[in-house]
Jmol script that loads the backbone (N, CA, C; Angstrom):
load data "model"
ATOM      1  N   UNK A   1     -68.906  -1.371 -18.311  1.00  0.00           N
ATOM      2  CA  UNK A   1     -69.837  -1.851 -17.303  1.00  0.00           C
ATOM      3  C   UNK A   1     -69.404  -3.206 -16.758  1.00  0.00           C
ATOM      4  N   UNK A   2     -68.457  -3.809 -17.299  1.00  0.00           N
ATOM      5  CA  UNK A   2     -68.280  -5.586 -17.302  1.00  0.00           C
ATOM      6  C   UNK A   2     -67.282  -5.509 -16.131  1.00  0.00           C
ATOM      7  N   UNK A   3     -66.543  -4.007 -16.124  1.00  0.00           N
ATOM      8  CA  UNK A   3     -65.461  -3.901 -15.059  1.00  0.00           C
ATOM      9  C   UNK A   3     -66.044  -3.372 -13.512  1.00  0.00           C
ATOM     10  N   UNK A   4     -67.034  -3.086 -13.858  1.00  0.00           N
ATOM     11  CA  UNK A   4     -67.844  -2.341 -12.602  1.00  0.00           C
ATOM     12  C   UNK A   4     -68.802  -3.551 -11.822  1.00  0.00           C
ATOM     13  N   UNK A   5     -69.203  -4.393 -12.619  1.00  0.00           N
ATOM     14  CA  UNK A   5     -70.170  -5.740 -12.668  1.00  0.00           C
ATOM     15  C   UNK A   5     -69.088  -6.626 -11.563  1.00  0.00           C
ATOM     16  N   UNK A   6     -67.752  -7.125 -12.626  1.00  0.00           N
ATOM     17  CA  UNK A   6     -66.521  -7.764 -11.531  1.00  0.00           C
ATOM     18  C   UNK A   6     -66.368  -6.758 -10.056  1.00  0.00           C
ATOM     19  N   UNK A   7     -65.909  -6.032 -10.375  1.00  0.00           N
ATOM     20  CA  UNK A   7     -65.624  -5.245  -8.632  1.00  0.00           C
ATOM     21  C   UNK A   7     -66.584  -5.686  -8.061  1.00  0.00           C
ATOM     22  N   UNK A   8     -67.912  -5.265  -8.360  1.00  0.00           N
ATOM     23  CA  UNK A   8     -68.735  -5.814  -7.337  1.00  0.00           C
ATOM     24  C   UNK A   8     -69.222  -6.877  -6.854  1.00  0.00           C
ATOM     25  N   UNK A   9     -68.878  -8.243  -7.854  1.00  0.00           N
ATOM     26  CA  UNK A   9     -69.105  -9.364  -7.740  1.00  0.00           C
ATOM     27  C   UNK A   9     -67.605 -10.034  -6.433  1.00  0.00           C
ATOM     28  N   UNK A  10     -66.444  -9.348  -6.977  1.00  0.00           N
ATOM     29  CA  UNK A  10     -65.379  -9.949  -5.933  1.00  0.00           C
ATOM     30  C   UNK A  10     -65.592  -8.986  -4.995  1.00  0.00           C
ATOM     31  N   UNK A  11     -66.321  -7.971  -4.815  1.00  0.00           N
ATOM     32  CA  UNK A  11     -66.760  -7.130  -3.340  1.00  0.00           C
ATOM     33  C   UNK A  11     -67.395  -8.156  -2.747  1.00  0.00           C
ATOM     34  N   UNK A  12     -68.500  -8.384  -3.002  1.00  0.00           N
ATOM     35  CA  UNK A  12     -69.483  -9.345  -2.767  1.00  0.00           C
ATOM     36  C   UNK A  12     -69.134 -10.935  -2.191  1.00  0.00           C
ATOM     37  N   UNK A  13     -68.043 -11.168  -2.917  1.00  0.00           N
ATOM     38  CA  UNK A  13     -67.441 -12.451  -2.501  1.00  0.00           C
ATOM     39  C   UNK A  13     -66.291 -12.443  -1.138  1.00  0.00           C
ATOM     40  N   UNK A  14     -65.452 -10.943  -0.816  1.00  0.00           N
ATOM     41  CA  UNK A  14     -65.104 -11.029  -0.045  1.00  0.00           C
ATOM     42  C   UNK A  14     -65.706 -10.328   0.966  1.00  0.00           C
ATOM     43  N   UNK A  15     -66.855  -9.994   0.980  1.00  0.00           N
ATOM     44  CA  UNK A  15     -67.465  -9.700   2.071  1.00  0.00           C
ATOM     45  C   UNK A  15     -68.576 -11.098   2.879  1.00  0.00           C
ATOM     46  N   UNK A  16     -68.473 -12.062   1.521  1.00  0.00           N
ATOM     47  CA  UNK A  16     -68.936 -13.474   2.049  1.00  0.00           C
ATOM     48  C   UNK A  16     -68.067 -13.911   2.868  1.00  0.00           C
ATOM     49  N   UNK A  17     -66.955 -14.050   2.429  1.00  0.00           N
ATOM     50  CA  UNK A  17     -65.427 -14.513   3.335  1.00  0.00           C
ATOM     51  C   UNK A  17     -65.501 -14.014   4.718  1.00  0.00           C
ATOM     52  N   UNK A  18     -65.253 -12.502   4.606  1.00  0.00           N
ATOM     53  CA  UNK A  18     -65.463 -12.315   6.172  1.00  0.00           C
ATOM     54  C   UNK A  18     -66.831 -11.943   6.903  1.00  0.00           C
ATOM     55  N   UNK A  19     -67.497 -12.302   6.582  1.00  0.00           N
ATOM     56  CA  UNK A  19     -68.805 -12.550   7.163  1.00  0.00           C
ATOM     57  C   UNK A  19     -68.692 -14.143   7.254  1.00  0.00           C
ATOM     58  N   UNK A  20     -68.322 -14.975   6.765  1.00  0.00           N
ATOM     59  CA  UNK A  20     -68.208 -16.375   7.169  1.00  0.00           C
ATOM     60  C   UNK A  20     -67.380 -16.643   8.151  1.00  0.00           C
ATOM     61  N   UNK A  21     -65.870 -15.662   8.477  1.00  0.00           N
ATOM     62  CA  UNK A  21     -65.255 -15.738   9.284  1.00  0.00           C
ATOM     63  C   UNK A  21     -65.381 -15.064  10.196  1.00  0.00           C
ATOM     64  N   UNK A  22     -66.090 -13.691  10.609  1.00  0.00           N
ATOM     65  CA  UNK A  22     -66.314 -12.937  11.690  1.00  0.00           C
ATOM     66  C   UNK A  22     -67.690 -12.696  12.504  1.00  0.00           C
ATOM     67  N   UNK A  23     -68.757 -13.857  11.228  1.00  0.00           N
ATOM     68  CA  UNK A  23     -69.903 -13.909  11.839  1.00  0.00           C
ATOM     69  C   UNK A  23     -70.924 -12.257  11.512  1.00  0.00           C
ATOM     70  N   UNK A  24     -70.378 -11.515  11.033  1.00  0.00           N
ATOM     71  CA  UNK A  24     -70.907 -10.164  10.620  1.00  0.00           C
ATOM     72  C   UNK A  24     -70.350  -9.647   9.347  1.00  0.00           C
ATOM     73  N   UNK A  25     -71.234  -9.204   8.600  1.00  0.00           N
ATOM     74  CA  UNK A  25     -70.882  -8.155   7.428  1.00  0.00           C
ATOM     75  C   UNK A  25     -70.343  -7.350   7.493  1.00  0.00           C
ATOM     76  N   UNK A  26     -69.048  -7.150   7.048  1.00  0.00           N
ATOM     77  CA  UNK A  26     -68.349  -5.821   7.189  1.00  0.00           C
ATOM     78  C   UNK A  26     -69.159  -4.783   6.211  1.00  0.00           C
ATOM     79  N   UNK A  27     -68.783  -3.143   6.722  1.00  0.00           N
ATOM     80  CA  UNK A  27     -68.699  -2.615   5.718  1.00  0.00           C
ATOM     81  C   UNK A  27     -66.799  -1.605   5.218  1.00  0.00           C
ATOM     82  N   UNK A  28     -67.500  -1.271   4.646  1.00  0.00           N
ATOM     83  CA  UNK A  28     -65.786  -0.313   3.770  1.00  0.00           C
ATOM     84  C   UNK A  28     -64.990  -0.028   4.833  1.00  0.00           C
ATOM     85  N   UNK A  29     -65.186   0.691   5.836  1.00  0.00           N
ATOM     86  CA  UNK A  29     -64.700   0.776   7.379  1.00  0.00           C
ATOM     87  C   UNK A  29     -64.081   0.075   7.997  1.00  0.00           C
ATOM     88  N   UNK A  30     -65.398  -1.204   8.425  1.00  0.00           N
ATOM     89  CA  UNK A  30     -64.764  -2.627   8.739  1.00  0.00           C
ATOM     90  C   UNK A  30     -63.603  -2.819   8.905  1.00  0.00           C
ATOM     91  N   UNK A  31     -63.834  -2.976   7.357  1.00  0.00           N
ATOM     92  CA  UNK A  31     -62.299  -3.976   6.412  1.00  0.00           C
ATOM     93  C   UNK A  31     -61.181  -3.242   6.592  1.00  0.00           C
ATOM     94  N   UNK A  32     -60.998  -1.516   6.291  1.00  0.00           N
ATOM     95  CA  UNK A  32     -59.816  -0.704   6.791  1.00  0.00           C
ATOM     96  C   UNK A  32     -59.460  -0.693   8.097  1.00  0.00           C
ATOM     97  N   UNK A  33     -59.943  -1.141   9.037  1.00  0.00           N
ATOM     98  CA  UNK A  33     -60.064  -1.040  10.586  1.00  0.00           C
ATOM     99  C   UNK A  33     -59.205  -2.974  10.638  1.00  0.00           C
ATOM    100  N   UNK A  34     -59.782  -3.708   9.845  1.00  0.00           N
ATOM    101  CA  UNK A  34     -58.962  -5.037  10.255  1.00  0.00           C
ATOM    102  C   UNK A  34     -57.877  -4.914   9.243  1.00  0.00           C
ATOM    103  N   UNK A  35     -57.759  -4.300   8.022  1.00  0.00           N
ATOM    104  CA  UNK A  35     -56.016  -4.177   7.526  1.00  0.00           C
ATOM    105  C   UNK A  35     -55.175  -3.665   7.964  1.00  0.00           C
ATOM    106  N   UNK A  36     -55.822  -2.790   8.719  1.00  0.00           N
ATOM    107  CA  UNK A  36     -54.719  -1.746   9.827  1.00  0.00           C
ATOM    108  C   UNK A  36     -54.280  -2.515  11.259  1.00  0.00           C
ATOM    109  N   UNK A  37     -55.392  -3.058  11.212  1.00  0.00           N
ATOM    110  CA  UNK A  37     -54.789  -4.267  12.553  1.00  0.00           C
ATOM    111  C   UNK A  37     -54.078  -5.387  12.174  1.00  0.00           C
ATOM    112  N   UNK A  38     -54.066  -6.127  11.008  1.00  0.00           N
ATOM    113  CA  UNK A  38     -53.279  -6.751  10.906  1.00  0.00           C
ATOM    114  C   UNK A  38     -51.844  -6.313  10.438  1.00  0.00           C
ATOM    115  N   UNK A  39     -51.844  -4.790   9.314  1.00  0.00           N
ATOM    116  CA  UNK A  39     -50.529  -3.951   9.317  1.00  0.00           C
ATOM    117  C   UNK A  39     -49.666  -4.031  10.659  1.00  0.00           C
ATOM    118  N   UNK A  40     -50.493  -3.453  11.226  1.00  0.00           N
ATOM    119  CA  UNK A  40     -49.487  -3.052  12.746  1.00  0.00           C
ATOM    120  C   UNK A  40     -49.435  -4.453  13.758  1.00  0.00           C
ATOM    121  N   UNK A  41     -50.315  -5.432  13.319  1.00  0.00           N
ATOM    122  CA  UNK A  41     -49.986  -6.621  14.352  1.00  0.00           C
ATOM    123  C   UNK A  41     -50.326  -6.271  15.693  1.00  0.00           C
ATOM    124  N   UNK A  42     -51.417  -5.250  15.900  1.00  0.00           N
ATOM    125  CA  UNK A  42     -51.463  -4.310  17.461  1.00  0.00           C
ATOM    126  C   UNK A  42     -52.839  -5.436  17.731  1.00  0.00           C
ATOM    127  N   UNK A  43     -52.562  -5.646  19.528  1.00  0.00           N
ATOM    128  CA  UNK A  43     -53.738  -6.457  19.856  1.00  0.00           C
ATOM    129  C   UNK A  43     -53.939  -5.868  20.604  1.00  0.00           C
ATOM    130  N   UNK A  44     -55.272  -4.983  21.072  1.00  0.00           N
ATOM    131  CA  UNK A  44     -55.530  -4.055  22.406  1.00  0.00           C
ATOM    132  C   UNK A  44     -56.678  -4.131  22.903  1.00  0.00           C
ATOM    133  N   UNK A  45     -56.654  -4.500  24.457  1.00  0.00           N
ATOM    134  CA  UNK A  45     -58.471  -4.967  24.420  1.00  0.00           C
ATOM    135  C   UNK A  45     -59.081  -3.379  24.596  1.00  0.00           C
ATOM    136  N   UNK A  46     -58.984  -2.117  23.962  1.00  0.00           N
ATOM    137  CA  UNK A  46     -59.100  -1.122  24.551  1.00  0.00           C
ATOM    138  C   UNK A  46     -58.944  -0.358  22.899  1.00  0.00           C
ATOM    139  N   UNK A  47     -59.510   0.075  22.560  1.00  0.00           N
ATOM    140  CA  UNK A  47     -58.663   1.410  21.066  1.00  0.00           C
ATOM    141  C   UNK A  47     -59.840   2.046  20.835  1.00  0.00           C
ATOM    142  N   UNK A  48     -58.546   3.556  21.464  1.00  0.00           N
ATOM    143  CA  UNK A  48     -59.249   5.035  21.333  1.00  0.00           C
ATOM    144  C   UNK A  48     -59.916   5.039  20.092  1.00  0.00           C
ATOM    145  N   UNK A  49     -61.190   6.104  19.660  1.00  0.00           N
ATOM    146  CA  UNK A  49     -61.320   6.369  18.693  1.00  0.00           C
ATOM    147  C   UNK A  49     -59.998   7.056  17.422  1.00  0.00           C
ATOM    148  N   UNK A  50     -58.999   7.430  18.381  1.00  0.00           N
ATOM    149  CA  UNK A  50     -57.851   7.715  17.519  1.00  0.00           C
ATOM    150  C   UNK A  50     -57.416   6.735  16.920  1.00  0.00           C
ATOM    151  N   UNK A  51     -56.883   5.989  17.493  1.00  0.00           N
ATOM    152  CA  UNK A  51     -56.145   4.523  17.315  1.00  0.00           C
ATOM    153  C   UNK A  51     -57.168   4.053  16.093  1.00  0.00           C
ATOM    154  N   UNK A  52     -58.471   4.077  16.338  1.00  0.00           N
ATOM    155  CA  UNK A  52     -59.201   3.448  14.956  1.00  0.00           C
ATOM    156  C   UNK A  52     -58.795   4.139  13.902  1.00  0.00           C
ATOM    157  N   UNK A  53     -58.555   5.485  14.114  1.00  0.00           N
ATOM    158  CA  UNK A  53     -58.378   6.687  12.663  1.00  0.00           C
ATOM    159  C   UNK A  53     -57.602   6.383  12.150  1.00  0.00           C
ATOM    160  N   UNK A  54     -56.185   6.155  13.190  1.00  0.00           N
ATOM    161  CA  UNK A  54     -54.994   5.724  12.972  1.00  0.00           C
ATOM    162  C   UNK A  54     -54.568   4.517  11.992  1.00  0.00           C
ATOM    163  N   UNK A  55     -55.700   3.577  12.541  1.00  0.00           N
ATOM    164  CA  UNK A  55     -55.583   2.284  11.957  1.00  0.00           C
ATOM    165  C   UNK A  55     -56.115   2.080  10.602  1.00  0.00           C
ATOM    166  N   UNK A  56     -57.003   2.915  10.324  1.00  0.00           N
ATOM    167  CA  UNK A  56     -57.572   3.043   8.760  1.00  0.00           C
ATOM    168  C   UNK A  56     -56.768   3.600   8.453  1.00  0.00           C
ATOM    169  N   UNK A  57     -55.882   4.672   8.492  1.00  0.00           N
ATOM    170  CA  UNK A  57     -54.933   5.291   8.168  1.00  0.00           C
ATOM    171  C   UNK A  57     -53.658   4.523   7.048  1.00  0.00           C
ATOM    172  N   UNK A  58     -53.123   3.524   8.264  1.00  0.00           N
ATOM    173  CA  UNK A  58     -52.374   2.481   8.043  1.00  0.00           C
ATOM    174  C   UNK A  58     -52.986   1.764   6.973  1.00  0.00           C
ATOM    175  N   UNK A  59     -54.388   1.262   7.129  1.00  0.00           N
ATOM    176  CA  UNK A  59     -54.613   0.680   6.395  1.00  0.00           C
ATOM    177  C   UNK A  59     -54.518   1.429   4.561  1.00  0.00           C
ATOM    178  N   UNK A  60     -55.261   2.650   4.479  1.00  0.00           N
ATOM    179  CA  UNK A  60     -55.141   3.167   3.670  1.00  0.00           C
ATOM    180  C   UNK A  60     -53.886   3.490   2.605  1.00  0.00           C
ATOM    181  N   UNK A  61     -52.832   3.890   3.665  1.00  0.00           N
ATOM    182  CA  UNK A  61     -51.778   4.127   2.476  1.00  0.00           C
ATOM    183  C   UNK A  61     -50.951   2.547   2.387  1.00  0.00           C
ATOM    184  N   UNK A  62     -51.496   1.185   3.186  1.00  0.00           N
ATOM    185  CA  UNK A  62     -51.040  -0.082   2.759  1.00  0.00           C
ATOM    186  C   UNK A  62     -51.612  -0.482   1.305  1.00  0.00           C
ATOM    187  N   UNK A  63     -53.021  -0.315   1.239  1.00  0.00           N
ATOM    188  CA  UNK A  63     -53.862  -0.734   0.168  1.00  0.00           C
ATOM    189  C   UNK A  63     -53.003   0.060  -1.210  1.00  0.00           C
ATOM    190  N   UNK A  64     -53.207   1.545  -0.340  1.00  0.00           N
ATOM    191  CA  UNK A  64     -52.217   2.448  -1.780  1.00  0.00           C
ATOM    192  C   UNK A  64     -50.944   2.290  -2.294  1.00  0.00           C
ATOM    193  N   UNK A  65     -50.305   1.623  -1.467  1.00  0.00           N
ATOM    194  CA  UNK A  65     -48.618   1.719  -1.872  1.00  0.00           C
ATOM    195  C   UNK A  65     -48.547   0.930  -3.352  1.00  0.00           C
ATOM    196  N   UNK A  66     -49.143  -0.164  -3.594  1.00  0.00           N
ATOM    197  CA  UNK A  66     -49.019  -1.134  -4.591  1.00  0.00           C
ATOM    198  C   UNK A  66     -49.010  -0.343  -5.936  1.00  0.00           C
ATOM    199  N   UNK A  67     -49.901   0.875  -5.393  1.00  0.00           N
ATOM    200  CA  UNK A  67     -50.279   1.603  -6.848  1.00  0.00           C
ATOM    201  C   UNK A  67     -49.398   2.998  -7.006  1.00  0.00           C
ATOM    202  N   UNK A  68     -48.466   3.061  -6.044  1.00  0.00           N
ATOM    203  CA  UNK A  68     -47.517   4.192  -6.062  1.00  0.00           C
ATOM    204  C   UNK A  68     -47.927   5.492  -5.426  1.00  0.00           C
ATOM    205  N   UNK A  69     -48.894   5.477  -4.716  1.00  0.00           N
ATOM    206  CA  UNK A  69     -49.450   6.561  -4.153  1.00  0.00           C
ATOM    207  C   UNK A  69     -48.612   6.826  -2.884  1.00  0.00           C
ATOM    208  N   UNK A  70     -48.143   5.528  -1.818  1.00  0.00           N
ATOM    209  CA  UNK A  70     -47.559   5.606  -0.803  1.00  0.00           C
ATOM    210  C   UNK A  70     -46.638   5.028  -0.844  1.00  0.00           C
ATOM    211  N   UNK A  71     -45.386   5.354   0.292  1.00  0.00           N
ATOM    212  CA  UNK A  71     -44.321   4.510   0.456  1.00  0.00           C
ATOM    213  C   UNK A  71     -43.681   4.478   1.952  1.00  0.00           C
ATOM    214  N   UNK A  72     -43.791   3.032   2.198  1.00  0.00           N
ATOM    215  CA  UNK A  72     -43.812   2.938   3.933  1.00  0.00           C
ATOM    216  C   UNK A  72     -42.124   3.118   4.219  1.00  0.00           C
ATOM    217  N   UNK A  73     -41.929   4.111   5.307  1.00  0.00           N
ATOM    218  CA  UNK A  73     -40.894   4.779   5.549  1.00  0.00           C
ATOM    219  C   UNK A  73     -40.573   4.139   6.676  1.00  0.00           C
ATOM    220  N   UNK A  74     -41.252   3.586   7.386  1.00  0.00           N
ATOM    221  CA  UNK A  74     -40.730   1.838   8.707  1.00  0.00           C
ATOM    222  C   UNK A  74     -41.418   2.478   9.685  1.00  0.00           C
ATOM    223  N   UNK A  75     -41.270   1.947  10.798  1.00  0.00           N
ATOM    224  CA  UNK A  75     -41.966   2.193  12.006  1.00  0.00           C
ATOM    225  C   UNK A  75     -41.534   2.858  13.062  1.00  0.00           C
ATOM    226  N   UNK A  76     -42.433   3.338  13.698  1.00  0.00           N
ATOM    227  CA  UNK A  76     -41.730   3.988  15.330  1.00  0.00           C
ATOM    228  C   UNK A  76     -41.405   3.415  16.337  1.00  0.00           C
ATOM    229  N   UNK A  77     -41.156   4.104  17.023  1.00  0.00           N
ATOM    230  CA  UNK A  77     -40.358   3.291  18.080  1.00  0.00           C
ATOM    231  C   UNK A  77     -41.901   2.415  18.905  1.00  0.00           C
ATOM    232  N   UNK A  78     -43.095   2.939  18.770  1.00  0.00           N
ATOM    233  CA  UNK A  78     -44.130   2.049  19.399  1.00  0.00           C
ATOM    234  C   UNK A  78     -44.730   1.158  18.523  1.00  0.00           C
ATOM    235  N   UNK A  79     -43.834   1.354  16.981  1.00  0.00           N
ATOM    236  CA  UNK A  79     -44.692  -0.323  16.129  1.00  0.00           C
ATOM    237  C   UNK A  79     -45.525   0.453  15.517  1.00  0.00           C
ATOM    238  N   UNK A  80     -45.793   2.005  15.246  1.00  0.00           N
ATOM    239  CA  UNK A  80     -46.362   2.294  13.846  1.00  0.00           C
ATOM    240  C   UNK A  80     -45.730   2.483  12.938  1.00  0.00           C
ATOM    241  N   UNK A  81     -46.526   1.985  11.637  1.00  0.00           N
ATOM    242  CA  UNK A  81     -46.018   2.120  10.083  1.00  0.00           C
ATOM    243  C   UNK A  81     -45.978   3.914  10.113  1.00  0.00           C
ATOM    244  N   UNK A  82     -45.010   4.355   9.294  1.00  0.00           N
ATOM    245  CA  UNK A  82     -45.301   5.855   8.711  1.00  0.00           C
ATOM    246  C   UNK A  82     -45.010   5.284   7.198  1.00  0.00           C
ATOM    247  N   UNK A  83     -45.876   6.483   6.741  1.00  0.00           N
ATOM    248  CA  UNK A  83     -45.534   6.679   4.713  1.00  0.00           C
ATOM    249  C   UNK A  83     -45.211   7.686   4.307  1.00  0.00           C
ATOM    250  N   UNK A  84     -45.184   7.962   3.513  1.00  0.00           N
ATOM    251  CA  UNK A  84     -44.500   9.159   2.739  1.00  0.00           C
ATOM    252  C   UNK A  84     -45.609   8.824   1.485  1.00  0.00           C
ATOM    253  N   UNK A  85     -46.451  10.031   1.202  1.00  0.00           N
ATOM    254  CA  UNK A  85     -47.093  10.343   0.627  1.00  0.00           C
ATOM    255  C   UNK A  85     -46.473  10.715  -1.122  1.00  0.00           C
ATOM    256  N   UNK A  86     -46.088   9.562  -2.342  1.00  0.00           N
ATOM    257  CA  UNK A  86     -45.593   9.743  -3.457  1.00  0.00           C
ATOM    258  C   UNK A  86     -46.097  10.844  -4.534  1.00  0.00           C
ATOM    259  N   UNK A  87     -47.694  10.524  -4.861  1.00  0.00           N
ATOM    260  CA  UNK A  87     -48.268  10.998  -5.493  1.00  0.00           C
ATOM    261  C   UNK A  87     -49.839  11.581  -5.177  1.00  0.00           C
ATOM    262  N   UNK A  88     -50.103  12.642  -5.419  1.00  0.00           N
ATOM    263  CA  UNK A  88     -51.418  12.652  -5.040  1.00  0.00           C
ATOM    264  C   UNK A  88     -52.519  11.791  -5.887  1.00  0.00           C
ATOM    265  N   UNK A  89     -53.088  11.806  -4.724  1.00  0.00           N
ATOM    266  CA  UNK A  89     -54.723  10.967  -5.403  1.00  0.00           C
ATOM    267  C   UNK A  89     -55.254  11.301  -6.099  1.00  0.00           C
ATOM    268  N   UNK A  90     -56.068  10.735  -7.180  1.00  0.00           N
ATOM    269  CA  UNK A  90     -56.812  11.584  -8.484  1.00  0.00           C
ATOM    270  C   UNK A  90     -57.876  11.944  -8.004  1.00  0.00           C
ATOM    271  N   UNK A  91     -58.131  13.707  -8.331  1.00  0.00           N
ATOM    272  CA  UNK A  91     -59.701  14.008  -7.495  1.00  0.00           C
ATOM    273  C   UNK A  91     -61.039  13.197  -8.687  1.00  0.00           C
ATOM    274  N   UNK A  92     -62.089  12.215  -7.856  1.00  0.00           N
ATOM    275  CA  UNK A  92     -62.913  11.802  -8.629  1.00  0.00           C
ATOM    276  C   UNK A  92     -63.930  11.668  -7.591  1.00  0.00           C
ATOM    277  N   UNK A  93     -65.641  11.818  -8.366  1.00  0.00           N
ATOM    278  CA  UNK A  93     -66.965  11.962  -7.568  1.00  0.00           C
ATOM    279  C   UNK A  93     -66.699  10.652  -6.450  1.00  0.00           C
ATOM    280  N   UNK A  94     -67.544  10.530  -5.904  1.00  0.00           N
ATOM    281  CA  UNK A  94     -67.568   9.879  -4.259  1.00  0.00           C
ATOM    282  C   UNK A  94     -67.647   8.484  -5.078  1.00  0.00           C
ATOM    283  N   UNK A  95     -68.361   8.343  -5.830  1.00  0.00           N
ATOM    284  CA  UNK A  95     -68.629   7.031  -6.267  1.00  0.00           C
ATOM    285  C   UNK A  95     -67.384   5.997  -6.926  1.00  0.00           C
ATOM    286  N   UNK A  96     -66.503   7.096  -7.518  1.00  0.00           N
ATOM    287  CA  UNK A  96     -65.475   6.289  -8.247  1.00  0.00           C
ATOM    288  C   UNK A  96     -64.972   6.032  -7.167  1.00  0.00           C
ATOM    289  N   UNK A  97     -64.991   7.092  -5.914  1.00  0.00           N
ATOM    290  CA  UNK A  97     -63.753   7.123  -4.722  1.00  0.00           C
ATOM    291  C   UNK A  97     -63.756   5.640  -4.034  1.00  0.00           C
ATOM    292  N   UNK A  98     -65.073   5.417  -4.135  1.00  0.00           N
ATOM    293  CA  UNK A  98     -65.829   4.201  -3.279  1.00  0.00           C
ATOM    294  C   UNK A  98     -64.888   3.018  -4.177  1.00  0.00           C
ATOM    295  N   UNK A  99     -64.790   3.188  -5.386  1.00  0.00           N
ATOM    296  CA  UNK A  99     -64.653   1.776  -6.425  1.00  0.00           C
ATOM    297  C   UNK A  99     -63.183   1.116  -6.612  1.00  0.00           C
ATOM    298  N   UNK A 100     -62.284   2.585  -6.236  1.00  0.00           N
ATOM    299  CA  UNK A 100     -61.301   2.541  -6.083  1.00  0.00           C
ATOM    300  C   UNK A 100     -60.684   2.259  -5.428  1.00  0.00           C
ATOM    301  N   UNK A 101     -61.053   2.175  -4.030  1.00  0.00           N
ATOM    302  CA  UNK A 101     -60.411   1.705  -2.392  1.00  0.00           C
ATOM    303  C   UNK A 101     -61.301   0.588  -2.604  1.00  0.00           C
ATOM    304  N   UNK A 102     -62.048  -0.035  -2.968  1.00  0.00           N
ATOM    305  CA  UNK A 102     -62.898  -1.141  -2.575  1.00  0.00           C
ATOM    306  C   UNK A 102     -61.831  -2.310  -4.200  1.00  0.00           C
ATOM    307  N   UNK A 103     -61.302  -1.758  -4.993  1.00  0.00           N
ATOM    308  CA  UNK A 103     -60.469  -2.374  -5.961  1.00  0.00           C
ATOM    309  C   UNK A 103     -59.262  -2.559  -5.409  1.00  0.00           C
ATOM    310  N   UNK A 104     -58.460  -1.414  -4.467  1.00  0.00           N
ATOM    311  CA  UNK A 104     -57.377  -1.777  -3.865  1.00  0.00           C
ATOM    312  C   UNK A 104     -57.750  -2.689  -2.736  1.00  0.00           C
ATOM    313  N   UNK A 105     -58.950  -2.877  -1.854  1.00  0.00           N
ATOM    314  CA  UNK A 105     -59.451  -3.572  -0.698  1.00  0.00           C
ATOM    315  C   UNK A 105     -58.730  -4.875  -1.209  1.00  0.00           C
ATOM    316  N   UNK A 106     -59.119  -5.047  -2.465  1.00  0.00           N
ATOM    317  CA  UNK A 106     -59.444  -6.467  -2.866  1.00  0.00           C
ATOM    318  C   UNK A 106     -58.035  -6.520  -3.299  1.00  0.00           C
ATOM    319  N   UNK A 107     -57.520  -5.952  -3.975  1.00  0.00           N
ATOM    320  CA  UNK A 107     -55.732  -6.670  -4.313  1.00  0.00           C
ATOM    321  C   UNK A 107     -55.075  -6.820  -3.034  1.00  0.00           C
ATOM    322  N   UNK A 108     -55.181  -6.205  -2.039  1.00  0.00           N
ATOM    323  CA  UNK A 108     -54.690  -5.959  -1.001  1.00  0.00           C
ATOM    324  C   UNK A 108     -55.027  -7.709  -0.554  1.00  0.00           C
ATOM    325  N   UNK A 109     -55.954  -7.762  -0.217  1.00  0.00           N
ATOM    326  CA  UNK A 109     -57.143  -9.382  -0.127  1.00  0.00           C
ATOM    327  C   UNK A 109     -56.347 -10.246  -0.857  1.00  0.00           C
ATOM    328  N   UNK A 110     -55.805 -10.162  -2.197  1.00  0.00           N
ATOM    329  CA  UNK A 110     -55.496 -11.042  -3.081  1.00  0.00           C
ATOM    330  C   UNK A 110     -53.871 -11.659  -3.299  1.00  0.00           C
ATOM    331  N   UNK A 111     -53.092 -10.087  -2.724  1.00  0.00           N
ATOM    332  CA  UNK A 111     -51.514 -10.079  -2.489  1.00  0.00           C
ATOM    333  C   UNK A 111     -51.743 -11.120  -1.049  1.00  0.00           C
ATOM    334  N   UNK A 112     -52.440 -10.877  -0.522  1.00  0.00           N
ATOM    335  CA  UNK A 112     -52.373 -11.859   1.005  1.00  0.00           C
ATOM    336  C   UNK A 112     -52.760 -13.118   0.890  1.00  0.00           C
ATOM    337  N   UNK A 113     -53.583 -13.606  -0.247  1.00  0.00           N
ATOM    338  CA  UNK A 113     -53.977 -14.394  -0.345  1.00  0.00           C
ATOM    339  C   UNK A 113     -55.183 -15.739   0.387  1.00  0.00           C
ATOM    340  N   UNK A 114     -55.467 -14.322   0.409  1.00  0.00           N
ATOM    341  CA  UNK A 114     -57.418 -14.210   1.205  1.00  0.00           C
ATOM    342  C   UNK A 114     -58.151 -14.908   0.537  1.00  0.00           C
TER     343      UNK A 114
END
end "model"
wireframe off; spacefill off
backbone 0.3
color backbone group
């Protein structure tokens, strides 16, 4: 329980962070939607609902790579990341799913030094 207590306490703390810096509370979304924008470095006053999918996307297998799940294979010729999918994901109820991307959120946060 002491490990579930921390996640949510450094959830909590970096959702203070960027709510201090963006003026709004992110949620889980949010935060994959601004790692994917800062992945790709893309500034667009304009992004399709694709481009958002896209961009959680990015974000997703960035957060994962650390843990061997992904491995970024470089970019295209328009400046997207591709990965190569290492290992599959462990199937677990919605809740762990939540604890687990919100644990990589935060190393991800922490390798950057957020």
């Amino acid at each position: 329980m002491l490990v579930k207590d921390d996640l949510q306490q450094r959830w909590w703390d970096l959702e203070a962070k960027l709510m201090g810096r963006f003026g709004k509370k992110p949620d889980t979304e949010a935060i994959l939607f601004l790692i994917g924008l800062q992945e790709t470095g893309f500034v667009m006053a304009k992004i399709s609902k694709e481009q958002k999918q896209d961009l959680m996307h990015v974000a997703i297998c960035t957060i994962l790579s650390p843990s061997g799940y992904y491995l970024k294979q470089g970019n295209d010729e328009d400046g997207w990341p591709h990965f190569h999918q290492i290992k599959e994901l462990p199937a677990m109820p919605l809740h762990e799913q939540d604890a687990f991307i919100k644990d990589h959120i935060l190393l991800y946060f922490s390798q950057q030094e957020f």
